[in-house]
C-alpha positions in Angstrom: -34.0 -50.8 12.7 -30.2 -50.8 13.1 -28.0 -48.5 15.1 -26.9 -47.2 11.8 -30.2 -45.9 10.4 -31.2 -44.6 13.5 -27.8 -42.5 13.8 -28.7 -41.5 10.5 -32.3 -40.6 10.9 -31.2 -38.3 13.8 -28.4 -36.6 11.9 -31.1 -35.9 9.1 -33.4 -34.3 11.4 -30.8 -32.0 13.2 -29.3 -31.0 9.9 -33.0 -29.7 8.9 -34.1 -28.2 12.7 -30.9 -26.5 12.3 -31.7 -24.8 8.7 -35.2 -23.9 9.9 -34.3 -22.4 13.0 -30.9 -20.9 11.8 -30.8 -17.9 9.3 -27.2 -17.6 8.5 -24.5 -20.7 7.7 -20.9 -20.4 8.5 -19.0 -23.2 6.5 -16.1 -23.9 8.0 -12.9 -25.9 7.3 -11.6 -28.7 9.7 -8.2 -29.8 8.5 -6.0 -31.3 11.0 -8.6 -30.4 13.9 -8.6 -32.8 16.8 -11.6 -34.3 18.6 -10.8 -32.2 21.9 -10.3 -28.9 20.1 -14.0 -29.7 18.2 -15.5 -30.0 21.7 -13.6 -26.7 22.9 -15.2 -24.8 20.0 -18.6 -26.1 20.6 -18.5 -25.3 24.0 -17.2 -21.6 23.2 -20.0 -21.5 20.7 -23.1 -22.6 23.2 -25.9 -19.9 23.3 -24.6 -18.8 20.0 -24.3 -21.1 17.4 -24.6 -24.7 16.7 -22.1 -26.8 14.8 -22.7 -30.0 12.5 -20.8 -32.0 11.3 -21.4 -35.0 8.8 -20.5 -37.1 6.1 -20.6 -35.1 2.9 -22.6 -37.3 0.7 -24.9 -37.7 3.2 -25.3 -34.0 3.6 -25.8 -33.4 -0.3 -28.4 -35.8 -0.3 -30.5 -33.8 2.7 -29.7 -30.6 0.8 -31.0 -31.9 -2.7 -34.3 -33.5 -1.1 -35.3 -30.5 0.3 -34.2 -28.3 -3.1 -36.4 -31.2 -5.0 -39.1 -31.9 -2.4 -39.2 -29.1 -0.1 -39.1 -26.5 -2.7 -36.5 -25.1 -0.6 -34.4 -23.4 -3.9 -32.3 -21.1 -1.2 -30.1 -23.9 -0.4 -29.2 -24.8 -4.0 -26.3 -22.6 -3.3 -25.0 -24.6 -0.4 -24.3 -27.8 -2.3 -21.7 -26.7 -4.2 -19.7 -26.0 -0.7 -20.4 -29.4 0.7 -16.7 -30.8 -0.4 -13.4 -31.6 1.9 -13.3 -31.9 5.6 -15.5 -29.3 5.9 -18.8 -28.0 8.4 -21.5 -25.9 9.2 -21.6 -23.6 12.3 -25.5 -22.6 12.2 -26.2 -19.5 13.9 -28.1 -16.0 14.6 -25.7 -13.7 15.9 -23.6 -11.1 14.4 -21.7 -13.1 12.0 -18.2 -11.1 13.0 -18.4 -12.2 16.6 -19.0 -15.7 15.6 -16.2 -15.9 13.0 -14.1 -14.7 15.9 -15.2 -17.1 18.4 -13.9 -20.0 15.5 -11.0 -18.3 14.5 -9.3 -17.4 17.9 -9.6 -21.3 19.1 -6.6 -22.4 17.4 -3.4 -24.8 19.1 0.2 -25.1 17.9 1.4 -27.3 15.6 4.2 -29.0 14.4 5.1 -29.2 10.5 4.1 -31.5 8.7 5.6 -33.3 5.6 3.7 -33.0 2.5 1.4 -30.1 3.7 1.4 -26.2 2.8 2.6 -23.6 4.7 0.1 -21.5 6.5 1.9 -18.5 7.1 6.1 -18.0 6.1 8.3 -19.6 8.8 11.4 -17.8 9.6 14.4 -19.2 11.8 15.4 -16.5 14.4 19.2 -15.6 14.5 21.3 -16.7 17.5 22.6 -19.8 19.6 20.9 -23.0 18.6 22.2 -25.3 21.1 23.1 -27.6 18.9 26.6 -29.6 18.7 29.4 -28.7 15.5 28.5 -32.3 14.0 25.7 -30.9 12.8 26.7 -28.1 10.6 26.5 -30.0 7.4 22.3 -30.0 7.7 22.4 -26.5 8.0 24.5 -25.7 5.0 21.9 -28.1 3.3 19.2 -25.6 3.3 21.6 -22.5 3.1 21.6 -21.7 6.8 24.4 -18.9 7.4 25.8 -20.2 11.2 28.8 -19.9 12.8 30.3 -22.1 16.1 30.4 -19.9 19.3 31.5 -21.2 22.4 31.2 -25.1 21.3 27.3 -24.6 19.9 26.2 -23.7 16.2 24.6 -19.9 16.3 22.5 -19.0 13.5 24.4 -15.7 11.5 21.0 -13.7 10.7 17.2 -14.7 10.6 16.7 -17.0 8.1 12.9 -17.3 5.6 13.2 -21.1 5.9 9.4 -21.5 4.2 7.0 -19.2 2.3 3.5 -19.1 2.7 1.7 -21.8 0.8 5.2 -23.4 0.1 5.4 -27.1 0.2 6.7 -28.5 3.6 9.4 -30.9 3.0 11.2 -33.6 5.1 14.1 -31.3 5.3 12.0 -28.3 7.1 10.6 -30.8 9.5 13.6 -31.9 10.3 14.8 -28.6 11.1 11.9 -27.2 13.0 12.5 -30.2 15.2 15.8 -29.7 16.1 15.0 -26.2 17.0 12.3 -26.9 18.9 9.8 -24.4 16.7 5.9 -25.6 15.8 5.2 -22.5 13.4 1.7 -23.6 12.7 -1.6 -23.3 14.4 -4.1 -25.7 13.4 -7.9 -24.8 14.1 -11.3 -24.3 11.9 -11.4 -21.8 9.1 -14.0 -19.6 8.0 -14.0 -20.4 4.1 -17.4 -18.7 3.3 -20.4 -17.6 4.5 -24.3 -18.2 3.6 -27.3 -15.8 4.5 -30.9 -16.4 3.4 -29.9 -18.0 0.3 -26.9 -15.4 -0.5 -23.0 -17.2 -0.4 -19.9 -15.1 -0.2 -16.5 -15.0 1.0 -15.9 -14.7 4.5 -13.3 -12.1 4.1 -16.2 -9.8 3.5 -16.7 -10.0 7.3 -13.7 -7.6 7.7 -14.9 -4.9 6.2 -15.9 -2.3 8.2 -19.5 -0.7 7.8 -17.4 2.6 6.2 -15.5 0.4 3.7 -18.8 -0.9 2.5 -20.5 2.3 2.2 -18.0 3.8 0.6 -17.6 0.7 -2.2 -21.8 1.3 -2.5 -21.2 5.1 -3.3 -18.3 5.0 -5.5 -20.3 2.1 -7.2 -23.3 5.1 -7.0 -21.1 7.7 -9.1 -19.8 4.7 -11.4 -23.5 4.2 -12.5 -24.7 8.0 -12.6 -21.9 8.7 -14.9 -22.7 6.1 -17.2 -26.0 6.8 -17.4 -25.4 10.3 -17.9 -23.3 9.3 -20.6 -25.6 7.6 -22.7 -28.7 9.9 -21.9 -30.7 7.0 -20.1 -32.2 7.9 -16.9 -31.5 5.7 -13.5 -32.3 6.5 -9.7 -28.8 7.0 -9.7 -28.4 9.9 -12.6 -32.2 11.5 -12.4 -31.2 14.5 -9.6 -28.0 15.0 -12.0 -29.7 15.3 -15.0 -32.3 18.0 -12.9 -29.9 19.7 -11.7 -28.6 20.0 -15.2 -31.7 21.0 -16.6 -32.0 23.6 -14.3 -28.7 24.8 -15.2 -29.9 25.4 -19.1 -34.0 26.9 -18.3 -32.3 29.4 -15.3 -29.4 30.3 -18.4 -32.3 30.6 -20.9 -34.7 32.9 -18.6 -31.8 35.2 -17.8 -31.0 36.1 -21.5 -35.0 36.4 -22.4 -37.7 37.7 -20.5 -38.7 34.5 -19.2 -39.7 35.0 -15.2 -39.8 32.5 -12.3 -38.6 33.0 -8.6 -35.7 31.1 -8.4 -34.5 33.1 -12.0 -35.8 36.8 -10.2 -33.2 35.9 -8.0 -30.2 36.0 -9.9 -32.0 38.8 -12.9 -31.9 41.3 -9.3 -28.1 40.7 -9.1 -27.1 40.9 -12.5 -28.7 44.2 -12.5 -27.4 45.8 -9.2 -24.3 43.6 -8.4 -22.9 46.3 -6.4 -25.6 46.4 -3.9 -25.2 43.0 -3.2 -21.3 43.3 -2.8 -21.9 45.8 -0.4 -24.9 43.9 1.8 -22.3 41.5 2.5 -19.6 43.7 4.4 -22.6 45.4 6.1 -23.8 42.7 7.2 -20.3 41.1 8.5 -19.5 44.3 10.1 -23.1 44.1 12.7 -21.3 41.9 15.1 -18.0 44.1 15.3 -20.5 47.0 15.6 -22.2 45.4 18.3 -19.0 44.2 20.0 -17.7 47.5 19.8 -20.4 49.2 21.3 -21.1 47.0 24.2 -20.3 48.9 27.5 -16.7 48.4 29.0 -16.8 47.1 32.6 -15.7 49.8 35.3 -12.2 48.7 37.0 -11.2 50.0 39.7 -7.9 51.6 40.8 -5.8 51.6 44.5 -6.9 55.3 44.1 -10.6 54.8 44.1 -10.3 52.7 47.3 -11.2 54.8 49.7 -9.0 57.7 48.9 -5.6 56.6 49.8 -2.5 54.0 49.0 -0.5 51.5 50.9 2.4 54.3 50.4 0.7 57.3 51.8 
């Protein structure tokens, strides 16, 4: 068997340990990520998570064998993400703490020509140590400078790239002259699969309020539409009680239907005033009882033992 097949074999049985041990999938993006910076993310990931990484046709072909043959239809939903320089990060811990692990190993970068701006790149205003001669390539890109003291200074902070702007040779020319590597290049978090479930990894984010509060106001969006259209739901039933309640308690107060809860409000409707008077009583007990409670004896220069400092 050659060296090749045998590499191969291996990489096919990690791949499926790694989904039978593994509950949750990060897949992650590796553009512009160096050998050395891969190890430094393994490494921060030990005891945590596991990443593999793998030739994509390869990894399709595992995938579909065990959709086909292992009747394994969960990962049918992973194939799809299996394009690019991309990778999984296997693991069982929180999936937040993970993402942050990835995320925060990141190194600076020069720009490059021909790629797209990660964030917006600004030039900072002020001396730029560079020589008058080169004036002209700032007034290229619209630069404002001025010449202090012998030395080109920069007028006021400049937005030299936008965010998911082209990089040109022109930007990395001038990046290089002043010395600035605006990027950081590392893996990125594109989505995220969990027992057969994919979704974006923004979704990590949100907080544990945010998403309660999307599952309620998604609660009330459903109760009102199925109040709407009379058709009961889990959501709408203890509205539509409630309602119903509503109309028998208004229909056994004008008739002489009788239940508790409508005794209740027959006794008020015909002595409202005792009611309106229970309530005062009953709010003025405590400033009775605060009232009446006995005031503690203080006691005066006089009462100690009959006489004054100015006797």
């Amino acid at each position: 068997m050659s060296d090749r097949r045998v590499r191969k074999e291996k990489f096919v049985a990690k791949l499926k340990d790694c989904i039978a041990e593994y509950k949750n999938v990060l897949i992650v993006g590796v553009d512009n990520v160096g050998s050395n910076q891969m190890q430094k993310v393994r490494v921060a990931l030990r005891g945590k998570g596991v990443v593999v990484m793998g030739k994509n046709t390869l990894i399709r072909k595992i995938l579909r064998d065990m959709v086909d043959g292992e009747k394994q239809t969960k990962l049918e939903s992973l194939i799809p993400l299996v394009v690019g320089n991309m990778g999984f990060v296997f693991t069982n811990a929180p999936l937040p703490e993970v993402r942050k692990i990835i995320l925060t190993n990141k190194v600076p970068a020069a720009a490059k020509s021909g790629t797209f701006a990660q964030t917006d790149v600004f030039l900072p205003p002020g001396p730029t140590g560079l020589d008058p001669g080169q004036t002209n390539f700032f007034q290229a890109l619209n630069v404002a400078t001025k010449i202090v003291k012998g030395a080109i200074e920069i007028v006021s902070e400049v937005h030299l790239i936008k965010k998911g702007e082209k990089v040109t040779l022109s930007h990395v020319a001038m990046l290089q002259k002043m010395n600035i590597r605006p990027f950081f290049y590392g893996f990125t978090v594109n989505d995220v699969y969990e027992d057969g479930t994919v979704y974006s990894a923004d979704i990590l984010d949100m907080s544990q309020d945010v998403l309660l509060g999307k599952f309620f106001s998604g609660v009330r969006s459903l109760a009102s539409v199925a109040l709407a259209i009379s058709f009961p739901t889990a959501a709408s039933v203890s509205h539509s009680i409630n309602y119903a309640y509503k109309q028998v308690l208004a229909v056994a107060l004008q008739t002489d239907i009788s239940f508790p809860e409508a005794d209740k409000f027959k006794e008020y409707l015909k002595n409202p005033g005792a009611h309106a008077a229970a309530a005062p009583a009953a709010a003025a007990a405590p400033a009775a009882a605060a009232k009446a409670a006995p005031k503690k004896k203080t006691t005066s220069e006089d009462d100690a033992g009959g006489f004054s400092l100015f006797d």
